[in-house]
Backbone as a printed PyTorch tensor [residue, N CA C, xyz], in Angstrom:
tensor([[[  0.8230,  -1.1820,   0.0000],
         [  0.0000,   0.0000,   0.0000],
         [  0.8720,   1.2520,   0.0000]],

        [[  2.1420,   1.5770,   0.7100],
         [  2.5020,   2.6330,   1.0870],
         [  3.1890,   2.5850,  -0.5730]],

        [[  3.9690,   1.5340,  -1.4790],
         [  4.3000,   1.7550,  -2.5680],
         [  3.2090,   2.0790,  -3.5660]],

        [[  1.9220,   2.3230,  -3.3950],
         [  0.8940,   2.4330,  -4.5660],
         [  0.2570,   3.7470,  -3.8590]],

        [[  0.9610,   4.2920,  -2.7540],
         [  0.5770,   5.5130,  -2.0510],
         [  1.2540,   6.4390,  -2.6630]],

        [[  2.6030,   5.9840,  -2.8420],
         [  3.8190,   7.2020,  -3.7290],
         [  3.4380,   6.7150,  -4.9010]],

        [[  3.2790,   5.9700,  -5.8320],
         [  3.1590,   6.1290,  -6.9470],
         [  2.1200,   6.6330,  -7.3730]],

        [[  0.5680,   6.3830,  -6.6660],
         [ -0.5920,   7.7670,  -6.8260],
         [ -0.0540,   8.9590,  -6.7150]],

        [[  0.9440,   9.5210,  -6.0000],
         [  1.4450,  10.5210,  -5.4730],
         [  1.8900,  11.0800,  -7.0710]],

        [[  2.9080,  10.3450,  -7.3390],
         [  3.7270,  10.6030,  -8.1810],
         [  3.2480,  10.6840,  -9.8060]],

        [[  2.0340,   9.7890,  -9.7980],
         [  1.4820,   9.8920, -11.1340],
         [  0.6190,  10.9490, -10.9800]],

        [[  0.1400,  11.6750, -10.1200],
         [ -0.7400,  13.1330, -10.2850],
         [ -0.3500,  13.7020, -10.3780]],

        [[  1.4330,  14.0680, -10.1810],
         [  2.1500,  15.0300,  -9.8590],
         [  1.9080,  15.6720,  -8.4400]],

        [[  1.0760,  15.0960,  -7.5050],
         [  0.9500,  15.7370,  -6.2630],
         [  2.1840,  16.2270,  -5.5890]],

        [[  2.7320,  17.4820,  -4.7750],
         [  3.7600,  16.9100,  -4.1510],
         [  3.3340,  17.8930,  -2.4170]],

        [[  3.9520,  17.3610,  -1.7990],
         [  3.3380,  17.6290,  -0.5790],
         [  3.1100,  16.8860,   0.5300]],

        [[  2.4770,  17.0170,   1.5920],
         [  2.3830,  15.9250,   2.3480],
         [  0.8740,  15.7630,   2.3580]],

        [[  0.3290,  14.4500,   1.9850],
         [ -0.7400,  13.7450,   2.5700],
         [ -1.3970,  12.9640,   2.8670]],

        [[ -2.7280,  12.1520,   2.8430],
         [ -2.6730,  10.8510,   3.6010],
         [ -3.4410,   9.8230,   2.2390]],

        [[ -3.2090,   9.1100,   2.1550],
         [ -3.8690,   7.9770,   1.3310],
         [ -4.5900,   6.6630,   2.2920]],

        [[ -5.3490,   6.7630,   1.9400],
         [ -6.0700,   5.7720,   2.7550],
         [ -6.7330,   4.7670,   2.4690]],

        [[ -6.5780,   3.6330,   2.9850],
         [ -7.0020,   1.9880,   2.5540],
         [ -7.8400,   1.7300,   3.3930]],

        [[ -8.9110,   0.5000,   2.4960],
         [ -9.4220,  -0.1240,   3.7250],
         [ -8.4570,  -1.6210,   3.2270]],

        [[ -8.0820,  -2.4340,   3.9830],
         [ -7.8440,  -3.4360,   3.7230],
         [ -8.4920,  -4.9850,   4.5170]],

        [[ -8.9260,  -5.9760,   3.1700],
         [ -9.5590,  -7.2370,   3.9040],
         [ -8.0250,  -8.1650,   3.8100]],

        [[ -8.0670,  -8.5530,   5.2650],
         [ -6.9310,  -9.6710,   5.2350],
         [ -7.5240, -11.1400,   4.7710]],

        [[ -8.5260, -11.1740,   4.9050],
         [ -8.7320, -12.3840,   4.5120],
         [ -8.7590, -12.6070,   3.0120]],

        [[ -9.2330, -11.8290,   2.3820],
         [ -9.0640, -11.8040,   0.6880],
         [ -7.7710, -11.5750,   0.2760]],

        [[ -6.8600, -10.2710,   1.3050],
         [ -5.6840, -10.1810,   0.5300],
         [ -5.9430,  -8.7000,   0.3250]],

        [[ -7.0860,  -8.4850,  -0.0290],
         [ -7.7650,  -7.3170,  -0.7410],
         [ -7.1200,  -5.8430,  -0.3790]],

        [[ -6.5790,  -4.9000,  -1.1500],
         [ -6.5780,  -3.2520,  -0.3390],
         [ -7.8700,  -2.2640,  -1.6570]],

        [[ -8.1770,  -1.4470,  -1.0980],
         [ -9.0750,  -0.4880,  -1.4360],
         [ -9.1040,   0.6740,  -1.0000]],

        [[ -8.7060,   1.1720,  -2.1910],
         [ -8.5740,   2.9050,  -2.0720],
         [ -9.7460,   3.3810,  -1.7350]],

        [[ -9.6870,   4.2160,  -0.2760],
         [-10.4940,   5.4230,  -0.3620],
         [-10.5880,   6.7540,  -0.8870]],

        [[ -9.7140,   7.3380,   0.0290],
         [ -9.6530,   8.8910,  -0.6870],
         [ -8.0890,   9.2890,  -0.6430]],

        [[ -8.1630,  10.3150,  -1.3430],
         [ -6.5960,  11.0680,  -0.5660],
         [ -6.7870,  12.3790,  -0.2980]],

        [[ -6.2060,  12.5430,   0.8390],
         [ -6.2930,  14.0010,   1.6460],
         [ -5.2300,  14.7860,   1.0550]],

        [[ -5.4780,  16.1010,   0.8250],
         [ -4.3750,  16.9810,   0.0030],
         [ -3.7960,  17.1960,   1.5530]],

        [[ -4.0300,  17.2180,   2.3390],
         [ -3.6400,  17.8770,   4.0450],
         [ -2.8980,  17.0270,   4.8920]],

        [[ -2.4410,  17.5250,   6.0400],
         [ -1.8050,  17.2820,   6.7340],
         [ -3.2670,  16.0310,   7.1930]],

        [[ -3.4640,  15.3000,   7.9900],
         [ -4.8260,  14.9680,   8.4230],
         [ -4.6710,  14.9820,  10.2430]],

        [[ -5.2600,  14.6460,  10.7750],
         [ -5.5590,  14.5680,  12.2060],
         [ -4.6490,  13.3850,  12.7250]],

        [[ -4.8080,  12.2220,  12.2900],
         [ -3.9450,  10.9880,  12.2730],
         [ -2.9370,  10.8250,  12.3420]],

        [[ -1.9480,  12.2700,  11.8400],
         [ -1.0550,  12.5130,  11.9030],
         [ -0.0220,  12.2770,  13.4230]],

        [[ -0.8620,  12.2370,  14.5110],
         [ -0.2480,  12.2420,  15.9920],
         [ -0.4460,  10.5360,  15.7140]],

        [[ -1.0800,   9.9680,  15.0470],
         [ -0.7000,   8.4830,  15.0380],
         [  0.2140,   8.0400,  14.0380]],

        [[  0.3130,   8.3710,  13.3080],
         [  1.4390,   7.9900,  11.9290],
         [  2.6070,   8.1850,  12.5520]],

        [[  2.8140,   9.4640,  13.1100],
         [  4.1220,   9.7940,  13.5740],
         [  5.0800,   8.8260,  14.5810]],

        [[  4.6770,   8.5030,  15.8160],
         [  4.8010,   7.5850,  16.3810],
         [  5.3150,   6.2590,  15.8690]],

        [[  3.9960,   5.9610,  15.3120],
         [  4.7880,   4.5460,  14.1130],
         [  5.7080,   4.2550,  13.1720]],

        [[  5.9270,   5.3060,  12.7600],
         [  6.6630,   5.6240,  11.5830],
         [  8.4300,   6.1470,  11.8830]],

        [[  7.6320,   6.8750,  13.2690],
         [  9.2350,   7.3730,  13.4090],
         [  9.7170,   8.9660,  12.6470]],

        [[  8.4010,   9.1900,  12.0680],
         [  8.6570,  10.1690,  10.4180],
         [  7.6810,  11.4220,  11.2270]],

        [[  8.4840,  13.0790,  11.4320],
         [  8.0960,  13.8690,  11.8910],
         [  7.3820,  14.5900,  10.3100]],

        [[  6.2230,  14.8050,  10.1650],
         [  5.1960,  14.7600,   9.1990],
         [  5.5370,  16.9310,   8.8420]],

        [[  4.9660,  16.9660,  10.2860],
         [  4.5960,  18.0220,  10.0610],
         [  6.1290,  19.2200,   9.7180]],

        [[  7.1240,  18.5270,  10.3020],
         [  8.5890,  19.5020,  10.6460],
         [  8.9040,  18.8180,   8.9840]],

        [[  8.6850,  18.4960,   8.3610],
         [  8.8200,  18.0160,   6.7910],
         [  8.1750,  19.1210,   6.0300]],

        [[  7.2750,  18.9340,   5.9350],
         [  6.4700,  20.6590,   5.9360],
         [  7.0380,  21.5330,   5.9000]],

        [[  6.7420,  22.0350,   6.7170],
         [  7.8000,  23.3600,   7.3150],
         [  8.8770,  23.1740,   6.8210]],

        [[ 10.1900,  22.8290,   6.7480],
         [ 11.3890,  22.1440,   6.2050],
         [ 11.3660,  22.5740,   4.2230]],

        [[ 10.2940,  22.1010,   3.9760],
         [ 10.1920,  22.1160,   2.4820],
         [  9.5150,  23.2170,   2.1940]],

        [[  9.1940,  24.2350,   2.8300],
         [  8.6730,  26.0060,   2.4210],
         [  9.6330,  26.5720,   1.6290]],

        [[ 10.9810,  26.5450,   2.2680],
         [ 12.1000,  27.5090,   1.6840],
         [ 11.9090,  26.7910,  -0.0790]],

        [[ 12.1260,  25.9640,  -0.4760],
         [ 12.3010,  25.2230,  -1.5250],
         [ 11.1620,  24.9120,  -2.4180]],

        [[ 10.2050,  24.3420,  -1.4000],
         [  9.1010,  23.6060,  -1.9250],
         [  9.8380,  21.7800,  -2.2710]],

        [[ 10.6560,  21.2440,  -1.6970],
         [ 11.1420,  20.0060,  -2.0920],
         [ 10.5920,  19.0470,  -0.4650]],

        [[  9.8620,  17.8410,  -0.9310],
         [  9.9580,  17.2680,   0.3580],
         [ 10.7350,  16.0270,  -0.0460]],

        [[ 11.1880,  15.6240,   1.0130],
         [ 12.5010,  14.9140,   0.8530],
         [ 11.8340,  13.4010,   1.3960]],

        [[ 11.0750,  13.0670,   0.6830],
         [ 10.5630,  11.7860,   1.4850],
         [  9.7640,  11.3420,   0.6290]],

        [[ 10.1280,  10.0920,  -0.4110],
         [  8.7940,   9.8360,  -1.5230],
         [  7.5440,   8.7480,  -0.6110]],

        [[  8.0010,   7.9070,   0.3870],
         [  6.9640,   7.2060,   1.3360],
         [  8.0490,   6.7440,   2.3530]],

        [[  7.2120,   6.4700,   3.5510],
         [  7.8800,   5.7400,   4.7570],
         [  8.1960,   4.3050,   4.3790]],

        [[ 10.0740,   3.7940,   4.1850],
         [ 10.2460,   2.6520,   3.9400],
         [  9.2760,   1.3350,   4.8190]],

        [[ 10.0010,   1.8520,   5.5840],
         [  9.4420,   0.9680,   6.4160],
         [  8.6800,   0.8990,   8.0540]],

        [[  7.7390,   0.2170,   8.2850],
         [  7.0730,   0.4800,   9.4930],
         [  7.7510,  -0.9880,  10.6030]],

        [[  7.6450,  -1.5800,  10.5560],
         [  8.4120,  -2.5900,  11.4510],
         [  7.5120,  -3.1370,  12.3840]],

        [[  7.9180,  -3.2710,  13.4910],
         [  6.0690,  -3.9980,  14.7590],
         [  6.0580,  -3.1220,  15.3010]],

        [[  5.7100,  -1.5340,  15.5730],
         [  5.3080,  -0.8150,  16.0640],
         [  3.7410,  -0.2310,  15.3460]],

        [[  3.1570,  -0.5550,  17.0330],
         [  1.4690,   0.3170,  16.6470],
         [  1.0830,   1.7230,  17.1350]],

        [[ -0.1080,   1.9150,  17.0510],
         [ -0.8190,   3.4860,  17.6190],
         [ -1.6800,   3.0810,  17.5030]],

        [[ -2.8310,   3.4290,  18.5440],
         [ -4.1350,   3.4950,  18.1770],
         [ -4.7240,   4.7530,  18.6400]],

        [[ -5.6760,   4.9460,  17.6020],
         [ -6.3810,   6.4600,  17.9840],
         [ -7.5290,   6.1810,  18.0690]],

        [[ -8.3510,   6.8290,  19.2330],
         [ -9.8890,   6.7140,  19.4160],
         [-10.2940,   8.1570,  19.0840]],

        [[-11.8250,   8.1550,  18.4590],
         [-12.3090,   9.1900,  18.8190],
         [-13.9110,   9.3070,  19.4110]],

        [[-14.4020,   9.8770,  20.3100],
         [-15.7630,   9.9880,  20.4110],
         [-16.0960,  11.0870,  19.9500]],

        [[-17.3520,  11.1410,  19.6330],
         [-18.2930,  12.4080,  18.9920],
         [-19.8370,  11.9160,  19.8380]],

        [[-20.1750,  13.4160,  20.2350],
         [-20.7780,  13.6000,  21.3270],
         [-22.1460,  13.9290,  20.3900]],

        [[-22.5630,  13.1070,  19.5550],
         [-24.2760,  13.1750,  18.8600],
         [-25.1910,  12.0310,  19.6040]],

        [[-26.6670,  12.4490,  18.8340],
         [-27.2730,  11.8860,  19.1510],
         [-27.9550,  11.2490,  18.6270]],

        [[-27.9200,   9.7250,  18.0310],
         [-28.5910,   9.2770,  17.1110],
         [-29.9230,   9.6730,  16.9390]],

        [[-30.7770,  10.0600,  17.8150],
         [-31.7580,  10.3560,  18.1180],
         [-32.9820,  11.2820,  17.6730]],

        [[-31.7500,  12.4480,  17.6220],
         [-32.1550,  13.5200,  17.0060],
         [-30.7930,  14.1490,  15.7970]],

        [[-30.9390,  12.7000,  14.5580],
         [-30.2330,  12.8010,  13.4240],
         [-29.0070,  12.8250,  13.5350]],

        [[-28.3210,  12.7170,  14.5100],
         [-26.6680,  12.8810,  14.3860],
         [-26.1400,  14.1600,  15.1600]],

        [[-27.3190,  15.1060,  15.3030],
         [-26.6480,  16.3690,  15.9030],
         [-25.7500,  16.0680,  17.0310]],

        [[-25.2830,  17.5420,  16.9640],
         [-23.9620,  17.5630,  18.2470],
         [-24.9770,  17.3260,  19.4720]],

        [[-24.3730,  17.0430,  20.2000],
         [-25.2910,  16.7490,  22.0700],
         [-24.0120,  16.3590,  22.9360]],

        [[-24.0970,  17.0310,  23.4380],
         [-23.2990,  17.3620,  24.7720],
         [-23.5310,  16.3210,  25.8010]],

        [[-22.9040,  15.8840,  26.5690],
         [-23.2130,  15.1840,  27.8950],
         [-22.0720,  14.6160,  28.2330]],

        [[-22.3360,  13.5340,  29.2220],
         [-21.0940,  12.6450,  30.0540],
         [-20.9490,  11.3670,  29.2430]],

        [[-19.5780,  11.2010,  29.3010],
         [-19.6560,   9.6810,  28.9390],
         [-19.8040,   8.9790,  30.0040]],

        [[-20.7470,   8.2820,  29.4070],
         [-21.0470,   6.8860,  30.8820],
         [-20.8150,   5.9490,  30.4440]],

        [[-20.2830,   5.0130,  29.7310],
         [-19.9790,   4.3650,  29.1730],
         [-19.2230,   3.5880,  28.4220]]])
């Protein structure tokens, strides 16, 4: 995936930093493109970690020039992250925002 991440990259001419995203079935084997983010994304405090690869100081770094010096992360190795998020709606009343405690 991360080699068909730079080469999407590279066949749009994109250059920049951003996220490509899979769903992948292990049991088929299967990967499936979702989208690609032109942006930095949120996930970013999880990639980093794993990767070892400071995302955002790459960025910044490549202003003077415009060159980023990184066509994909070789390699990831057995290191994980996991990111949670809650969102405080209410199925109830359509998804809106709703405030309260987590109890749960």
């Amino acid at each position: 995936m991360q080699d068909d991440a730079a080469r999407f990259g590279e066949e749009t001419g994109y250059q920049g930093a951003g996220t490509v995203e899979y769903l992948f079935d292990p049991a088929a084997g299967s990967e499936y493109l979702l989208e690609m983010n032109t942006r930095i994304e949120v996930e970013q405090l999880v990639t980093e970690p794993v990767t070892g690869y400071e995302i955002v100081r790459a960025e910044l770094l490549r202003a003077p020039d415009d060159t980023l010096r990184l066509r994909a992360v070789s390699s990831i190795g057995d290191r994980h992250a996991i990111e949670c998020r809650v969102n405080a709606e209410a199925p109830e009343l359509g998804f809106r925002p709703f405030p309260g405690r987590v109890t749960q």
